[in-house]
Backbone bond lengths (Angstrom), bond angles and torsions (degrees), N, CA, C in turn:
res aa  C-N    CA-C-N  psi(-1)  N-CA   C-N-CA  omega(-1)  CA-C   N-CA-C  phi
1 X - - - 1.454 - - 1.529 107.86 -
2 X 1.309 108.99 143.45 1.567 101.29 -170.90 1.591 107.81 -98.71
3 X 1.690 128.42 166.09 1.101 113.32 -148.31 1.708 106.47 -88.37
4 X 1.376 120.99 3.58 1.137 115.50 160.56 1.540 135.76 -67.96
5 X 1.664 97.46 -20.53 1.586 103.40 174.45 1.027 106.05 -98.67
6 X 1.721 124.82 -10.06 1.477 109.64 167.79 1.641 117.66 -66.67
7 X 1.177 100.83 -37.14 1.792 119.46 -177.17 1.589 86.35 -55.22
8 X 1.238 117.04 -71.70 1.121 110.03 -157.81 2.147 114.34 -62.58
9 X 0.864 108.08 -7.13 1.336 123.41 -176.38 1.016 109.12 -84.90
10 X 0.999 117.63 -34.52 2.014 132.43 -159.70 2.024 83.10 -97.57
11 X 1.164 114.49 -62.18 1.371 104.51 -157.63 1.880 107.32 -75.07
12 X 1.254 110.84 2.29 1.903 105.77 -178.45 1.710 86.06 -128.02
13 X 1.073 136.71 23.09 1.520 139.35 126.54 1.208 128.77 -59.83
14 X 1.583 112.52 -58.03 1.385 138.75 150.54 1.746 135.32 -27.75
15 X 1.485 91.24 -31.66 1.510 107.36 -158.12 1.271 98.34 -131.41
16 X 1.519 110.67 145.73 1.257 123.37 167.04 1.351 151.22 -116.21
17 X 1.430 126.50 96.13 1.172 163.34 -102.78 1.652 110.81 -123.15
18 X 1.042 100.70 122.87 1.629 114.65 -169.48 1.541 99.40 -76.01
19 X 1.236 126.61 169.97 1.816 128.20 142.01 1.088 80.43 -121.33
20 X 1.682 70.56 154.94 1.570 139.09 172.53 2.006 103.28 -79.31
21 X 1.011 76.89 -152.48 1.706 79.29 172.65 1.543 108.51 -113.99
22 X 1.377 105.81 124.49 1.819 100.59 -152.59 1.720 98.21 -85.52
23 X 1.309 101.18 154.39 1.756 109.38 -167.25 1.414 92.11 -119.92
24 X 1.147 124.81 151.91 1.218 141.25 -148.46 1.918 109.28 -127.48
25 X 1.174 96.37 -26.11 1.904 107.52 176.04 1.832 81.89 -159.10
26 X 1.601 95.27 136.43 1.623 139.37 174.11 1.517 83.68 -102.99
27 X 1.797 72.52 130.57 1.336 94.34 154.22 1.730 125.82 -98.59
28 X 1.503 126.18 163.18 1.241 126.42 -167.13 1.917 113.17 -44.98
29 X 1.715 94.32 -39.20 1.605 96.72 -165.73 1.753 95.28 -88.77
30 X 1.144 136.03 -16.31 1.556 140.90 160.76 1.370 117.26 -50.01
31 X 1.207 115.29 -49.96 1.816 130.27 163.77 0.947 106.48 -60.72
32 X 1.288 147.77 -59.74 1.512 165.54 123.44 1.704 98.89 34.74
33 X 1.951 77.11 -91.83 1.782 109.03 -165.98 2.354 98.39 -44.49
34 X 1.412 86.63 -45.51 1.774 97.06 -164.40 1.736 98.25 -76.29
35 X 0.959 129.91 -8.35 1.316 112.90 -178.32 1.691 106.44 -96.05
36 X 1.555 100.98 -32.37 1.648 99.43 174.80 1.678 119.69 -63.43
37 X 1.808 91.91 -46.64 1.647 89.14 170.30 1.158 146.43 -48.05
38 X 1.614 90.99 -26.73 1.847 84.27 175.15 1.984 105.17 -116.04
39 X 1.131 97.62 28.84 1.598 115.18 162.93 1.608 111.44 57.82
40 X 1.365 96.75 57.13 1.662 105.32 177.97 1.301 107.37 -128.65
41 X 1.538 108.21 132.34 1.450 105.68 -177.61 1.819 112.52 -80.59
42 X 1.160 125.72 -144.20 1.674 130.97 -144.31 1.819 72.57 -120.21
43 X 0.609 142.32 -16.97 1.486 123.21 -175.87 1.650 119.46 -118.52
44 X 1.245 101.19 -7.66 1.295 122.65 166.37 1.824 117.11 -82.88
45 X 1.348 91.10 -67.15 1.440 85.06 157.32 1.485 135.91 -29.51
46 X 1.300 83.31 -73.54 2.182 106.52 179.59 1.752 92.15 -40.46
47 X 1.229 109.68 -53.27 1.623 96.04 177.58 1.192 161.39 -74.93
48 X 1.555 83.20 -0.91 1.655 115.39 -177.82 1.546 97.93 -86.66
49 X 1.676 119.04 -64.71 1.217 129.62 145.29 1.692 137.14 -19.40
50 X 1.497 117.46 -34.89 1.627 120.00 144.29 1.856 68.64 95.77
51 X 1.478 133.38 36.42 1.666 116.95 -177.92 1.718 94.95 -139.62
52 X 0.903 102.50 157.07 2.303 117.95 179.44 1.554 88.38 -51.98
53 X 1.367 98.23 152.78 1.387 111.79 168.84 1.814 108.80 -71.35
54 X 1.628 105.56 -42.46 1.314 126.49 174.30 1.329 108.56 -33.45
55 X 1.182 130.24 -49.22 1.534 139.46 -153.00 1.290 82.31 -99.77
56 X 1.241 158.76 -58.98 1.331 147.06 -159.12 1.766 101.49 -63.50
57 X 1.305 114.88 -56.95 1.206 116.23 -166.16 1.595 114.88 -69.97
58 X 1.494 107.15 -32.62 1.487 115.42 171.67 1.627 116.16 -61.07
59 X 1.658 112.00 -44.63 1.493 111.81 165.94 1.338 127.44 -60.40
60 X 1.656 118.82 -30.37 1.407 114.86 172.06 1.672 108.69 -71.95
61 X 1.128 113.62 -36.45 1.383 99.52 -165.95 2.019 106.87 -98.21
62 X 1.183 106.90 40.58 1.287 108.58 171.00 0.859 136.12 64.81
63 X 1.749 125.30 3.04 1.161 142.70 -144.24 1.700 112.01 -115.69
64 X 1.605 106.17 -9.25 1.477 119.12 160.32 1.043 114.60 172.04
65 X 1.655 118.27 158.49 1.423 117.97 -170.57 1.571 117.04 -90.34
66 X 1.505 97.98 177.17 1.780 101.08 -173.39 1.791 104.79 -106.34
67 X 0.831 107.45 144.60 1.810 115.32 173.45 1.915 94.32 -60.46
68 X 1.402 105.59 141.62 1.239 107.16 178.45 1.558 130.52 -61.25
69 X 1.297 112.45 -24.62 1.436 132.21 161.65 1.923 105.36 -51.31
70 X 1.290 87.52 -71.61 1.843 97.72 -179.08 1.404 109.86 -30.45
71 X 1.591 112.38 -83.14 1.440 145.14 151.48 1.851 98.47 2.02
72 X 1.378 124.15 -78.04 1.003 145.05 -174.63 1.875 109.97 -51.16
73 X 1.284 111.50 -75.06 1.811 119.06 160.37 1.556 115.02 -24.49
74 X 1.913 109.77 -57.12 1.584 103.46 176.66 1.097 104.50 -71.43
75 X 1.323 137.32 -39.73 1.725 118.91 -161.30 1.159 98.12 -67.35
76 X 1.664 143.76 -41.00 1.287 146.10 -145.81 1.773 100.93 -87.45
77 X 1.649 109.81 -22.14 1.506 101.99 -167.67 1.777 85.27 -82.74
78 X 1.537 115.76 -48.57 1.768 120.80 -177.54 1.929 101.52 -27.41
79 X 1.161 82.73 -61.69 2.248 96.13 -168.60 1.338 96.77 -67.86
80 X 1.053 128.90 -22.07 1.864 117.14 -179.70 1.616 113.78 -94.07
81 X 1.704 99.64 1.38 1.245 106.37 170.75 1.398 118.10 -106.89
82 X 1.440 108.42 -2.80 1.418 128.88 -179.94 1.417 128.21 98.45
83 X 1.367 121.55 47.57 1.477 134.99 -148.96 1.551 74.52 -133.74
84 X 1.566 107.13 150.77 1.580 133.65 -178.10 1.415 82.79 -142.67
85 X 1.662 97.50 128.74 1.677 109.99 170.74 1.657 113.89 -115.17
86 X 0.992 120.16 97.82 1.716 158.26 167.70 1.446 99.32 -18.63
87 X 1.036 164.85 62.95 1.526 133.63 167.67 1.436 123.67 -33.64
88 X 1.221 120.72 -145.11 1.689 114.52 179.88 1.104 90.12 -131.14
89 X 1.727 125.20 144.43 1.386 137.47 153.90 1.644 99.22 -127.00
90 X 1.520 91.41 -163.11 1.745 113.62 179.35 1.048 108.67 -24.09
91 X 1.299 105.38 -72.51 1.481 122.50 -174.21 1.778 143.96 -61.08
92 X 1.903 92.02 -1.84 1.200 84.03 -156.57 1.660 90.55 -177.21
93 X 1.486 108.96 162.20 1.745 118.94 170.15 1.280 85.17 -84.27
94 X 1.818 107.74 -162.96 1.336 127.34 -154.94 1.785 84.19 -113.65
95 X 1.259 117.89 161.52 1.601 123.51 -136.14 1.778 97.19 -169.21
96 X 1.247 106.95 -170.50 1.374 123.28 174.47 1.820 110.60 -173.66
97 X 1.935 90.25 161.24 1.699 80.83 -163.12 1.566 78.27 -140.87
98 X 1.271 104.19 -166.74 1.650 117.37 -171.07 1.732 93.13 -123.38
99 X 1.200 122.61 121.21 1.395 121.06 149.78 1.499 127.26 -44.06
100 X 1.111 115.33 122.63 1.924 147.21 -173.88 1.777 84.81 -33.53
């Protein structure tokens, strides 16, 4: 794990953190939006996650899907880094936010 997701691990351990409305499958541009926010590139991720960089970068850019297991590991490393994944209502598509 690289030491930015530890920082970030250590400090939303610490803190206590509301949900959002929890989403159940990310979408490509949600992984996207949550991987920039907390300033990790496509190979950083994949490694925090224990998954190919290939498969990360192929799922953001639309170009193929992830096995639900896979899928499941990145969203869980995103939220353990402090990312809240938005679904879509009234107001809005499905999104992402940064935990308080």
């Amino acid at each position: 794990m690289c030491s930015r997701m530890r920082t970030l691990n250590r400090h939303c351990q610490h803190t206590v953190c509301e949900s959002a409305v929890s989403v159940s499958i990310i979408t490509p541009l949600q992984m996207k939006l949550a991987r920039t926010a907390l300033g990790l590139g496509v190979r950083e991720l994949a490694a925090a996650a224990d998954v190919a960089p290939s498969t990360v970068q192929r799922f953001e850019s639309g170009k193929g899907d992830m096995h639900s297991r896979t899928l499941d590991k990145v969203q869980r490393t995103l939220e353990d880094g402090g990312v809240i994944f938005i679904g879509p209502d009234a107001d809005g598509g499905p999104g992402v936010r940064l935990k308080a």
